[in-house]
N, C-alpha and C positions, 0 to 999 in steps of 0.2 A: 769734303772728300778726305777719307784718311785712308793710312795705309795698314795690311795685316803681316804677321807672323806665319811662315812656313809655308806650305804648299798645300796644305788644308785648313778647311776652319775649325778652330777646335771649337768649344763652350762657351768662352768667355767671348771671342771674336765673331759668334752668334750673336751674343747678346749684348755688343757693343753695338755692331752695326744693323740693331732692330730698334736704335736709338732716333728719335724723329727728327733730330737736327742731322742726323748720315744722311748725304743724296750719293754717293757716290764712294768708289773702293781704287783705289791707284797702286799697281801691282811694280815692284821688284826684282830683279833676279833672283832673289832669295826665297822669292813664289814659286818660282817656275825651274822643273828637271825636264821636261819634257812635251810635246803638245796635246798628247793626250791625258797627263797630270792637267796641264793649263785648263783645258775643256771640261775636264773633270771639277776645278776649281771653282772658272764660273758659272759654273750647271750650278755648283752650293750657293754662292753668290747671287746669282737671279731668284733663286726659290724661295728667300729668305723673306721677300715683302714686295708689297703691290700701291704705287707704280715701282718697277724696279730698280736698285740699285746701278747708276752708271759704273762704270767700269773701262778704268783709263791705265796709260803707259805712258814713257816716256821708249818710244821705238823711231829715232830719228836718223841711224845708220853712224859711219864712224867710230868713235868711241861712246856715244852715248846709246846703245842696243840691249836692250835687258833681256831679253829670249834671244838666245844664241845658238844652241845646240838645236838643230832641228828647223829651223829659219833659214831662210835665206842671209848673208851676211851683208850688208847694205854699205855703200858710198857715204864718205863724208858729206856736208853740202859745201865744202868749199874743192872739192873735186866735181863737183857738179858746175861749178861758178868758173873752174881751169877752163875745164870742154867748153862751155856755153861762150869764152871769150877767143878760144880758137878755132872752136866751131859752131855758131849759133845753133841751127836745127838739130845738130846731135845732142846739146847740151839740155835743149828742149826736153827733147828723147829721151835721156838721160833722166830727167828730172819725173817726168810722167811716169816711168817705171818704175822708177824709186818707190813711188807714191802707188799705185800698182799692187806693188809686192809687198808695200809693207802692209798695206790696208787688206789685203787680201787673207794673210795670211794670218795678220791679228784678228778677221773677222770668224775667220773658219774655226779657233779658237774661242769664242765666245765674248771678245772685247772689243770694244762700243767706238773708245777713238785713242789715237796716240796724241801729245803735245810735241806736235810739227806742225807745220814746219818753223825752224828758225829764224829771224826776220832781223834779227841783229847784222847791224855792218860790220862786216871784217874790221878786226882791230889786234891790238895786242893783249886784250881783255883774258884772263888767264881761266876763265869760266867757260868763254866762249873758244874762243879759237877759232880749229878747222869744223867747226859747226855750223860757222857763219858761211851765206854765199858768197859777197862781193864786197866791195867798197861802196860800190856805189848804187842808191837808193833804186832806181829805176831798174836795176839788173838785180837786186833780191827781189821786187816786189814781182816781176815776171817770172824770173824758176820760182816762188813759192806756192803761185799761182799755178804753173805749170806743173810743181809737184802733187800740189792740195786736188788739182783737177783729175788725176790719174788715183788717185785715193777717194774720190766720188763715183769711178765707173764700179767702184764696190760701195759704193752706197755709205762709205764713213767721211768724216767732216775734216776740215784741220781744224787747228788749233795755233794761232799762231805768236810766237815769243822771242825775245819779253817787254812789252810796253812799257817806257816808250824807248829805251836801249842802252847796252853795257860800252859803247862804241867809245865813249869818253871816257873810262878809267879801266883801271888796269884789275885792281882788286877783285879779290869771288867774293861773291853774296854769302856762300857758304859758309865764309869763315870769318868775316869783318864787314862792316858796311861803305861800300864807295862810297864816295863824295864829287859828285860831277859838277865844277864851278861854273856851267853854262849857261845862257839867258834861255828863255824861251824862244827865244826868237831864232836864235842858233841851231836851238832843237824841232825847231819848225823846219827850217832849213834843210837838216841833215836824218836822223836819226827817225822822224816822226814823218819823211816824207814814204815812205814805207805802208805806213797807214794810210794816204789816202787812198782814197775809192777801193776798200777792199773788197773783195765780192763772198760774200758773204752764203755765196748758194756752196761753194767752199772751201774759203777760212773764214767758218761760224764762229769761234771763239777764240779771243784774247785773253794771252797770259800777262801779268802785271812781273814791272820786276824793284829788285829792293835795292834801290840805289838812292842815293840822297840828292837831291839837286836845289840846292838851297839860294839859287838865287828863283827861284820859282816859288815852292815850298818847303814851312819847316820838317815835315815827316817826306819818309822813303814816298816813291811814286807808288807803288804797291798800296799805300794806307793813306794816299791823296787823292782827296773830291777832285783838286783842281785839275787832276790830273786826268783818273778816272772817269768823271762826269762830265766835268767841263771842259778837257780839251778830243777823252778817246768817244765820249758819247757827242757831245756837244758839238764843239768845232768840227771833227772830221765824220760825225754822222755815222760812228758804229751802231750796230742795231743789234748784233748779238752776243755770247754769251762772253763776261769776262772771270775769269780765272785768277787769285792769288798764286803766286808762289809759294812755296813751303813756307809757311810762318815760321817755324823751327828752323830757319838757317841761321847761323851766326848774324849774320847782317842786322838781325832786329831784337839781338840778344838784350839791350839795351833799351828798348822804345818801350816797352810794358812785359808786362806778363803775358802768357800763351792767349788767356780768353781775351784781356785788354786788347791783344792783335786781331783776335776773328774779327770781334764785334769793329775795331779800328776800317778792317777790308770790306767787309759788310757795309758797311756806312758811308765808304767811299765810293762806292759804285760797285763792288764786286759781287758775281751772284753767286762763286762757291770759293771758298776758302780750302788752302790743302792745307793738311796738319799731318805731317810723317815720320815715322821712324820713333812715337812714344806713345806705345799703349798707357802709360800713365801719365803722361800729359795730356792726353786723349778726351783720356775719363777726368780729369781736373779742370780741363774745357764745359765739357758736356754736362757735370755737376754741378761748376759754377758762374759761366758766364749767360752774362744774359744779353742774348743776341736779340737781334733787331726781326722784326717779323717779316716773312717771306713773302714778298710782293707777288701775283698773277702775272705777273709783265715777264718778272725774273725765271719763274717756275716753267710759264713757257719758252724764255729762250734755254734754258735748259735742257726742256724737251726737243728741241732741235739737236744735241748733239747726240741725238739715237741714231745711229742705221735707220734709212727712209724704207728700206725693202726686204725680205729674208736673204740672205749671203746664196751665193749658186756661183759655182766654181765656172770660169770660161779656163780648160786645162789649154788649151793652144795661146791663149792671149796671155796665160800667167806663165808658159814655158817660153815665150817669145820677151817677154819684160824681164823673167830671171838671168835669161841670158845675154841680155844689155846690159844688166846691172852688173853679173859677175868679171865682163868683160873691163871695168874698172878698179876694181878690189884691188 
């Protein structure tokens, strides 16, 4: 999944992503003026090849919202996580319209799913923040659930991030690579109790994140079997899609080269790799690395995170969720 240039496709961005290792296009602010630019956008996007290019965002509310003008303006989730502990049922409420509004409005547009909801425990992690719901495991894993479930009555999936969690260091992946000195056992405990039982009808897919946990393994969790296969497939019995983080963040500046990363997430369990913000490390990927072939297993949990139905606007049930949302802003 990589990302494009501008608010149309030009030439070159045709014929990057007519590339057979592209599944997927992950959009911007810097895509998007408008919702009818947006529509416009991925109409070029779909047209391009068959089966179609997925087509993702990061639209999680707070500070992290890349379609602004023209959207609805969305809650933190750790103001979802205030309400939910002074008012259970509202908080509920709260959580399900988020999810609601945001799926709605990304679907009317022409895009497939956002990476939400967040599943990282509140911390002082400077990546995460107020993105996070709660402290504590059993109160994220229900709003995320209750937000992903309200983003299904629009027929889109969550996505939920970042396995297995920034809870224990402070550092952004962005820019450096954390170093979390905890056992596994620890991270059974706290961070990974999140993961269990997710439901998967919707949060189909897991994002990985690039944190180093070196009393477990020597590479980030992002480019770890042990982690990936053997604790997010294995031990807690995910079944659907998992997601790289950006290989191009700081965090992995150090572990190889751009293709040494794909082919690294590839290999550890993950089924699509994001690679953003370098049309020429793009094409430096795509020319020279040689990835790992694409399993049937992988291709169809991929195909899960389509829209299951065409979009049909419910205008009373999305004027009734905008105005629970905006009631918090």
């Amino acid at each position: 999944m990589v990302s494009i240039e501008g608010t149309a496709l030009n030439g070159s961005s045709r014929s990057r992503l007519m590339h057979p290792s592209i599944g997927g296009v992950i959009l911007f602010a810097r895509n998007y003026s408008s919702p009818e630019q947006l529509r416009a956008l991925t109409g070029e996007i779909r047209a391009l090849k068959s089966p179609e290019l997925l087509i993702a965002v990061d639209q999680e509310g707070g500070r992290v919202q890349r379609f602004q003008e023209g959207f609805t303006r969305l809650p933190d989730m750790e103001t979802i996580g205030k309400l939910f502990s002074t008012h259970r049922e509202s908080g509920l409420a709260l959580a399900r319209a988020t999810g609601y509004v945001l799926s709605g409005e990304l679907r009317g547009c022409g895009v497939d799913f956002s990476f939400a909801p967040v599943l990282d425990l509140l911390s002082s992690n400077r990546a995460i923040g107020t993105r996070a719901f709660h402290l504590n495991p059993q109160v994220v894993s229900t709003l995320a659930h209750a937000l992903a479930s309200g983003m299904t009555l629009n027929g889109m999936r969550g996505v939920g991030k970042h396995f297995p969690g920034h809870s224990g260091v402070v550092e952004d992946p962005h820019e450096e690579l954390p170093r979390d000195e905890r056992s596994l056992g620890q991270l059974r405990k706290d961070d990974m109790q999140v993961y269990l039982n997710l439901d998967s009808e919707t949060i189909a897919g897991v994002m990985s994140c690039h944190v180093l946990f070196p009393g477990v393994d020597p590479v980030p969790a992002s480019l770890s079997y042990k982690f990936l296969t053997d604790e997010l497939r294995g031990r807690l019995g995910f079944r659907g899609t998992i997601f790289s983080d950006d290989i191009m963040m700081g965090a992995l500046g150090t572990i190889a080269a751009p293709e040494g990363l794909a082919r690294m997430a590839l290999e550890a369990g993950s089924d699509m790799v994001l690679l953003c913000n370098s049309d020429e490390v793009t094409d430096q990927v795509l020319e020279s690395a040689e990835l790992p072939p694409q399993s049937e297993a992988s291709r169809g949990r991929l195909e899960t995170m389509r829209p299951n139905a065409p979009y049909k606007t419910d205008d009373a049930l999305m004027n009734e969720a905008r105005e629970r949302v905006t009631r918090h802003i």
